[in-house]
N, C-alpha and C positions, 0 to 999 in steps of 0.2 A: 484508501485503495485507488482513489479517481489519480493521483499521481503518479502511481507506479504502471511500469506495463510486462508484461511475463508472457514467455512463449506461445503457450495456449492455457486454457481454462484451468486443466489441472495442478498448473503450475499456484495461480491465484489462490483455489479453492483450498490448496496443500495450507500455503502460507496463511492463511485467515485461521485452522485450525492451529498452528504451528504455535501461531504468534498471538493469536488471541482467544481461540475456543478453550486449547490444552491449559496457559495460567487463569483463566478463568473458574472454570471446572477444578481447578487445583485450592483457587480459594473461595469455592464454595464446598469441598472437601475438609478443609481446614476449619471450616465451622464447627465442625461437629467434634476438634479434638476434646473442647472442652466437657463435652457429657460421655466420655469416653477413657475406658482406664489406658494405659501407655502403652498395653499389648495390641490396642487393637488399631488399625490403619485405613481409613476410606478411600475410595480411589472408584472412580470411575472407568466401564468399559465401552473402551471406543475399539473396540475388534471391529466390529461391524461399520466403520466411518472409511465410506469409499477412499475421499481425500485423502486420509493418512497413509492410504498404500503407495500414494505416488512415487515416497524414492523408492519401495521395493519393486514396482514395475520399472523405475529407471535403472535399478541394477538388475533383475530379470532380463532387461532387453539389451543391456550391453553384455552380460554374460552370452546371449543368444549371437551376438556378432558374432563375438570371440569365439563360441563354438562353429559357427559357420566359417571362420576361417583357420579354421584348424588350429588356435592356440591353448583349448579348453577341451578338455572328454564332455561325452555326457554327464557321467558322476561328478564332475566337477560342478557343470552348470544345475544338477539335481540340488547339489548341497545347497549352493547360492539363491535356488529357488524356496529353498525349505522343504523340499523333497528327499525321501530317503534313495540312495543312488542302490541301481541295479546289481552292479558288481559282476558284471560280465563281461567277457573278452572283448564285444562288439562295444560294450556301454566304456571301459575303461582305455580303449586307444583312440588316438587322437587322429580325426577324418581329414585328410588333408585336401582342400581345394584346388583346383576347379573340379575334379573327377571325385573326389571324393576319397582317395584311397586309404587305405586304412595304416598307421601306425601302433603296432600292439605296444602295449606295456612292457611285457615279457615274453619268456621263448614258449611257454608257454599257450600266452594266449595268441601269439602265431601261430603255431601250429593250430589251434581251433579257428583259426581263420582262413586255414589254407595259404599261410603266406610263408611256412615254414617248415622241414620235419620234424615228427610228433617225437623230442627228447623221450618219451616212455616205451617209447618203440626201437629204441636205440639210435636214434639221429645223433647228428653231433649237433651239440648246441652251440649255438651261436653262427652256428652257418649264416651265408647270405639268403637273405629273404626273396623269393621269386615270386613272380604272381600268377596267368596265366600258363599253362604249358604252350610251351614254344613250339613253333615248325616242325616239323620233321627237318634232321641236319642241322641244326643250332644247339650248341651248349648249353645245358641247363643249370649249367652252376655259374654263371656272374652275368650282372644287371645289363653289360655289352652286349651278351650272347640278344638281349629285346630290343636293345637298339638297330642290333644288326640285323633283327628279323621282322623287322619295320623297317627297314631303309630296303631291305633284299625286294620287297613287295613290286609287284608291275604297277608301273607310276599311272596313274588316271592320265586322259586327257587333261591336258589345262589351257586353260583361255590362249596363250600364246599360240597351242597348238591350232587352235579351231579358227584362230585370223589366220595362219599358215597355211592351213588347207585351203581357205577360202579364198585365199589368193590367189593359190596355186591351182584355180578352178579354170582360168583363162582370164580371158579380155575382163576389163570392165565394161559392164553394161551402156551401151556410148546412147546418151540423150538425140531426140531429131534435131536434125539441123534447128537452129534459131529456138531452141527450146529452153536455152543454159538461163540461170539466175539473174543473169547481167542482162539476157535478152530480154525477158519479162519485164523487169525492172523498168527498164528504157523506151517499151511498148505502153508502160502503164501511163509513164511520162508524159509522154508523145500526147496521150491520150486525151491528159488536161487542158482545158480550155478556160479562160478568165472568164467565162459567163457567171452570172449574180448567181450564189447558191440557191434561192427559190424566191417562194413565200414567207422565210422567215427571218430572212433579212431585210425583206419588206417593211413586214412589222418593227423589227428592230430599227429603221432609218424613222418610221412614221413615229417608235417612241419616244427615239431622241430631238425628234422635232417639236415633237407637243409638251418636252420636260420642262423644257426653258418657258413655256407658255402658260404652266399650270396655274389655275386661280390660288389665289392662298386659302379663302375655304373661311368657314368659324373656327374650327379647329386650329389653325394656322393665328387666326387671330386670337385666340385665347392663349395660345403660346407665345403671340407676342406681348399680351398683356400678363402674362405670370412672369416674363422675363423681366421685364420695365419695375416690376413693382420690386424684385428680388434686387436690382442692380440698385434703385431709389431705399431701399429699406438700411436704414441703420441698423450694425448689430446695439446691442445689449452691451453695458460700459460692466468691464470685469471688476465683479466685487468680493474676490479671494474665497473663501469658503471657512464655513464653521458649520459643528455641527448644531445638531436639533433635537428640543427635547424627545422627540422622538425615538431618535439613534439610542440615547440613555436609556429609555424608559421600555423598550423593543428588548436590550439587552439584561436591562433589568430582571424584567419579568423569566429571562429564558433562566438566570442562576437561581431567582428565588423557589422556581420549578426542581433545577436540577441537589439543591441544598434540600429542600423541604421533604422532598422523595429520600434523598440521604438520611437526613432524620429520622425521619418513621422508621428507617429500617433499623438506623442505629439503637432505637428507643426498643425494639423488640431486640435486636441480638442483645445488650445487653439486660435487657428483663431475665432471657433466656440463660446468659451465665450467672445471672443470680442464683436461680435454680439446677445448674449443674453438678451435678454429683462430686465433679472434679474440682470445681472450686469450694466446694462445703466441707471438703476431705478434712480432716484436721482442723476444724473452728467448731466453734459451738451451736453453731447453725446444720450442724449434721444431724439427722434421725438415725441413731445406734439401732442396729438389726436388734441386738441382743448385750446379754449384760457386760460380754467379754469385749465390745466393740471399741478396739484401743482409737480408732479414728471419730471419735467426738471428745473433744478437747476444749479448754477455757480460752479459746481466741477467736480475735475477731476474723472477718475478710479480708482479702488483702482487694482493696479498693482499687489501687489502679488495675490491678490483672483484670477485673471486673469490665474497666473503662476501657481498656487500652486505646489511649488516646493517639500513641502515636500510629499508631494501624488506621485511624479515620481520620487522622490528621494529610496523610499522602494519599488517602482515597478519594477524599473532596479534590487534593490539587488534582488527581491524574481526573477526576469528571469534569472536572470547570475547563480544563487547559483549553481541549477543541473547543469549546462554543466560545471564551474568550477568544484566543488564535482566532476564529472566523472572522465575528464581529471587527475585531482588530485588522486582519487582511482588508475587508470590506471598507470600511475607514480609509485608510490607510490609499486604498485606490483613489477615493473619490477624491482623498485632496489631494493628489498626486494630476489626476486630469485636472482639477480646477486652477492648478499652479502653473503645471510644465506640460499639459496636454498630455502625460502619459499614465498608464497605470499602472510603473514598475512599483513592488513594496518591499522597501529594505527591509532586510532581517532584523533592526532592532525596532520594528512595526511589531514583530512577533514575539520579541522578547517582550516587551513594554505586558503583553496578555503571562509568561508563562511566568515574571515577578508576584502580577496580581494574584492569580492561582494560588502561590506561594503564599501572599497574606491571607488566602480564604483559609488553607491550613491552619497558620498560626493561627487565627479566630477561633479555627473549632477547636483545639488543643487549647487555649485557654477555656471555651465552654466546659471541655470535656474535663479540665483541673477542674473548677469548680462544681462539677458533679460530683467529683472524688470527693472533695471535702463533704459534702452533701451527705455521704454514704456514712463517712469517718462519723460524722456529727451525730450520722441517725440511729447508728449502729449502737451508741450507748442507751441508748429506751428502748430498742428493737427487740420483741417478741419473738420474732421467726422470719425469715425469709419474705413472707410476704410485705410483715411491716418496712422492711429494705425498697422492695416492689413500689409499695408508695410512694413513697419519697422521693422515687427517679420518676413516678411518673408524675408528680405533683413541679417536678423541677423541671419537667421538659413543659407542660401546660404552660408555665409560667415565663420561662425564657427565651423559646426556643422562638417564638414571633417576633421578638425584638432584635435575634440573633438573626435569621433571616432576614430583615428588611436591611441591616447593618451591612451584612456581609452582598448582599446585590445590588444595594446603591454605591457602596464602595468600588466594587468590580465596576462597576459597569462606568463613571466615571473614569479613572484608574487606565481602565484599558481603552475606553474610546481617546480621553485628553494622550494618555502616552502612544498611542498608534500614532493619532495623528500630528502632532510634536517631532515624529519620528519622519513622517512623511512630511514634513515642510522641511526639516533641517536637511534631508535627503535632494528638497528642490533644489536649494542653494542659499549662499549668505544674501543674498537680495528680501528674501521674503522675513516680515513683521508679524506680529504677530499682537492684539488686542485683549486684553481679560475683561471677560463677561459675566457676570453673574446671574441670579434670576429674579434679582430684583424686588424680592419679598422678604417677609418677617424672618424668614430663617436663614438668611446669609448674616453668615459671623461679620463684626465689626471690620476685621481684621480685611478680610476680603473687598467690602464696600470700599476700603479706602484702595483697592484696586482697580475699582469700578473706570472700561476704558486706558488705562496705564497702556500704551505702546511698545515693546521691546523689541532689538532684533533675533532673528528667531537661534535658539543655544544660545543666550541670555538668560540664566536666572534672574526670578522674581525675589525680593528681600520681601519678607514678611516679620515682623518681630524681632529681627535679628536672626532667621533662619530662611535657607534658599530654598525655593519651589521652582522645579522645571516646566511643572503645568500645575493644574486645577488636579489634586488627589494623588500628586507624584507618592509614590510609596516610599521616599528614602524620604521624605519630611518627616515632622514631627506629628504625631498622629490627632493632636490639638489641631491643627492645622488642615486636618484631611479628613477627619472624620466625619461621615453625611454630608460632604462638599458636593454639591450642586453645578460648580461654575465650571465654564466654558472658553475656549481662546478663538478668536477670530485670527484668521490667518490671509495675509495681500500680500501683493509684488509692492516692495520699496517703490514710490512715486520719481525717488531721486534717481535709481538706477538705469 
């Protein structure tokens, strides 16, 4: 939302439920199909959510123009407000602006308006519509007979008229001699004399003669020694930029968070359709009300519906995306100023974040296959439902720590090394680029012999016979990138 900008508040507040409250709410609705037979439908009431009324207030108040300038009745603007309309003479003709006057429907409802005679009474219909009764001696049958009895009227005074008289009053008023504009003026003249305007030009002559004179002070000299020392001080020899374990370890920790909270919840929704009525339907895991109960049958579960792996497979990527994306922006800046002094970040800074995402998917969709098989396995010794219940929670105990640490050392790699990859080759071909590692028991062979290796930057790395763009590139072979630790050091070419 800090990116976008909208007209005022209710514009925002509209869009946050539009766009994020209403699918939200919709799939946390969708939880409950499974403990539910087909006829029944959840849905949340947001009647009462000021927000959502926005576009009705914005069609409310453009209906309310359009009635104000006579293109709409009332009954028209009732409908659109979701009001039932009056259906009256007055409600159904159109008021037409500036005066308001009224246009009926029908002959009818002119006649109830007084703009017509009453058809029931023997008028002829369709006569012309009059408004007022006219003058005495003006025709009352056409719309001329009112123009002419508004033109015939005694014309007010008007402005023309009252300069007229006023002229026509006599002389103008004649000024005393030597009194005129030009005489003043020339008096006031006359008047001025080059004497010194007082005492404060005074002061002003005594300031500027003591300016040139001022002591410098300490003060003065402490400014000349902060100057002296800034003009003698060397900067600092530029030494390109890389990141730090910190960067990694910062972002680490925020996916290990936002994965772990994932889990737990996935660990209960799924407990939860173990035991739903809707997925027991027809296996043998059903409890028959009675003897006739044709839905307990000799089958198993169907395991994946159980898992549905690819529903938590896109809901990890859509929760990693932003805190990746950040990190990555962030990145992305700093070697941007450390290179080229700016802090533009190209857009495949951001891609480099919403690839990794993508492999955090793939991750849990291969955990979540191997649950399925889990279930398949368990399900031939399985007692009942509960014994099923175990098994998922004895597999998450067991894996699910290993799958987390996997999945946020990888991100976070992944998306730091390709942000910033992304923001040197955006510097320019001048800038190099060094591979790093960290220099302990757990960097792969393979890597060490990268240890230092120099490239220019959009240079792949040869590893094995397979290319790496950085440290965790995700199009590598995942021998290659899996729990990768290492880092690139990034400088301006010395030759350029």
């Amino acid at each position: 939302m800090s990116e976008r900008t909208y007209a005022n508040a209710d514009r925002e507040e509209y869009n946050f439920w539009d766009h994020t409250e209403l699918p939200h709410l919709n799939l946390i609705a969708s939880g409950f199909d499974p403990d539910l037979d087909d006829e029944w439908i959840v849905r949340f009431d947001t009647s009462s959510v000021q927000a959502l009324e926005f576009p009705r207030r914005q069609a409310r108040e453009e209906a309310r123009k359009e009635w104000e300038a006579g293109l709409i009745t009332i009954d028209e603007y009732r409908e659109i407000a979701g009001r039932p309309a009056f259906n009256v003479p007055q409600s159904r003709a159109l008021w037409i602006s500036p005066q308001k006057a009224p246009v009926p429907a029908n002959d009818q409802d002119a006649a109830a308006l007084g703009l017509g005679p009453d058809p029931a009474a023997g008028g002829t219909p369709g006569a012309a519509l009059t408004g007022a009764p006219l003058p005495p001696g003006t025709a009352p049958d056409a719309a001329a007979a009112d123009v002419a009895a508004a033109r015939a009227l005694d014309a007010g005074p008007s402005a023309a008229a009252d300069v007229a008289a006023a002229r026509a009053q006599g002389t103008p008023l004649a000024l005393p001699a030597g009194s005129t504009a030009t005489d003043a003026v020339a008096a006031a003249r006359a008047a001025t004399t080059d004497s010194g305007p007082g005492d404060a030009a005074a002061d002003v002559d005594r300031a500027r003669s003591t300016q040139n004179a001022a002591l410098p002070g300490d003060a003065a000299e402490d400014v000349d020694a902060a100057r002296a020392t800034v003009e003698t001080k060397a900067l600092p020899e530029d030494d390109g930029y890389e990141v730090t374990d910190d960067d990694f370890d910062a972002l680490s920790m925020a996916v290990a968070a936002a994965v772990t909270a994932l889990l737990a919840r996935q660990e209960g929704v799924i407990l939860a359709r173990l035991r739903a009525p809707k997925i027991r339907k027809y296996t043998r895991y059903w409890e028959p009300e009675n003897d006739d109960d044709v839905r307990h049958v000799d089958a198993d579960l169907d395991q994946d519906r159980v898992v549905s792996a690819a529903r938590w497979a896109e809901e990890i990527s859509q929760s990693l995306t932003p805190i990746l994306q950040q990190a990555a922006i962030a990145t992305a800046r700093k070697v941007g100023q450390a290179l080229t002094g700016t802090d533009e970040v190209p857009p495949s800074a951001a891609a480099a974040a919403i690839v990794t995402a993508a492999y955090a998917g793939e991750a849990i969709t291969g955990f979540l296959t191997e649950l399925a098989t889990v279930l398949r396995d368990a399900q031939h010794d399985a007692a009942d439902v509960g014994d099923l219940a175990h098994a998922v929670v004895r597999y998450y105990h067991s894996a699910e720590s290993a799958l987390i640490a996997r999945v946020a050392e990888t991100c976070a790699v992944a998306t730091i090394n390709g942000a910033a990859d992304a923001a040197a080759e955006h510097a320019g071909p001048h800038v190099v680029r060094t591979w790093v590692t960290r220099a302990d028991n757990r960097v792969r062979p393979a890597h060490k012999a990268l240890q230092d290796k120099t490239l220019p930057v959009g240079t792949p790395y040869t590893i094995d016979g397979a290319s790496l763009r950085y440290p965790g590139g995700p199009f590598a072979p995942i021998a290659l990138t899996i729990n990768c630790r290492c880092r690139l050091h990034y400088a301006t070419d010395s030759k350029e």
